[in-house]
N, C-alpha and C positions, 0 to 999 in steps of 0.2 A: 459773783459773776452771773452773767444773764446767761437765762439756756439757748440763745442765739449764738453767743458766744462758745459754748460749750455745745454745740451741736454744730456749728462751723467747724471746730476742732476735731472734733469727733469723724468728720467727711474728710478731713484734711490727713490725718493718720489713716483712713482708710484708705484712702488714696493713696500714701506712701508703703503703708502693707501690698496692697495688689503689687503696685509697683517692683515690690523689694521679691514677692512672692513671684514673680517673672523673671526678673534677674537673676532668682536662685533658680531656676526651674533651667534659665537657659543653661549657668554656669554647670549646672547638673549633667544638662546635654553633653557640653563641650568636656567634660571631663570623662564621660562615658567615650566618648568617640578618641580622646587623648590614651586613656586606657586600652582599645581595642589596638589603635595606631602602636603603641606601645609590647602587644600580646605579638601583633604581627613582625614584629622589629626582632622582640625576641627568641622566637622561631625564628627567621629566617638567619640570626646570630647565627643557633645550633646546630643551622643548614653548613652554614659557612666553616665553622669550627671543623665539622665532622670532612667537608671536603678537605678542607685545610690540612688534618691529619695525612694526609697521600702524599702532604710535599712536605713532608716534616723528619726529621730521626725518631725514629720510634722508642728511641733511648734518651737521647738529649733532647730530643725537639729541635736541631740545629736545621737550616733551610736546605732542602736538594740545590743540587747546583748543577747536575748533570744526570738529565736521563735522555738516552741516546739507542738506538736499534740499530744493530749492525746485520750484516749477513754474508755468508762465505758456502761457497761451493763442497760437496762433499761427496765421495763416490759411493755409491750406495747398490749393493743389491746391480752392479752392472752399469749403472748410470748418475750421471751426475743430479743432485739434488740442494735444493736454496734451502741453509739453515739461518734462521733467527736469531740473534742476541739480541738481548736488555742490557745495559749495562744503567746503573744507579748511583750517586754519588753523593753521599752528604758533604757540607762542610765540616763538619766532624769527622770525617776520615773515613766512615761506615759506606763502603762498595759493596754492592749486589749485580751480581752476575746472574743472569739465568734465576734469578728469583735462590741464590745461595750466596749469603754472606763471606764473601773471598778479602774482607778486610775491615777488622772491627772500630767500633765508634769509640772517640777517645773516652770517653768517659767510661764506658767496657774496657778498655784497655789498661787505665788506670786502676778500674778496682780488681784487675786481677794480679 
């Protein structure tokens, strides 16, 4: 072969090195920035999870179905005074009252 030819060649893979060396370079970009995209996702999972726990049974994990504030008159000390309720209700059967369990989760109830 002539070194015209071998030196044509020779420009022509350099040219596809740079080429391919940009490609990787950007691919490198976009997969850092996939990754960060990704870091942020799963944080904000762990956000969600941990709110999640609030409306969940704490035993079964069954969904709340009923949280509710009530309130009722009481005489107190001479005069009438507004009391608060919580009331709490799983679908598992698990009632909270006043932040006290007044009826357990079936899965408590079964293992005892």
């Amino acid at each position: 072969m002539s070194i015209k030819i071998h030196d044509d060649e020779f420009k022509k893979l350099s040219k596809d090195q740079q080429a391919n060396q940009e490609a990787i370079k950007t691919k490198q970009a976009e997969l850092a920035d996939t990754r960060n995209e990704l870091e942020v996702l799963e944080t904000q999972m762990e956000e969600v999870q941990e709110i999640l726990k609030e409306f969940l049974c704490p035993y079964c994990k069954a969904p709340m179905t009923i949280h509710d504030y009530g309130s009722e008159l009481v005489w107190h000390e001479g005069k009438d005074c507004e009391v608060e309720h919580e009331t709490i209700i799983y679908d598992c059967g698990l009632e909270i009252y006043d932040g006290k369990e007044t009826r357990l989760c079936r899965k408590m109830r079964d293992e005892q």
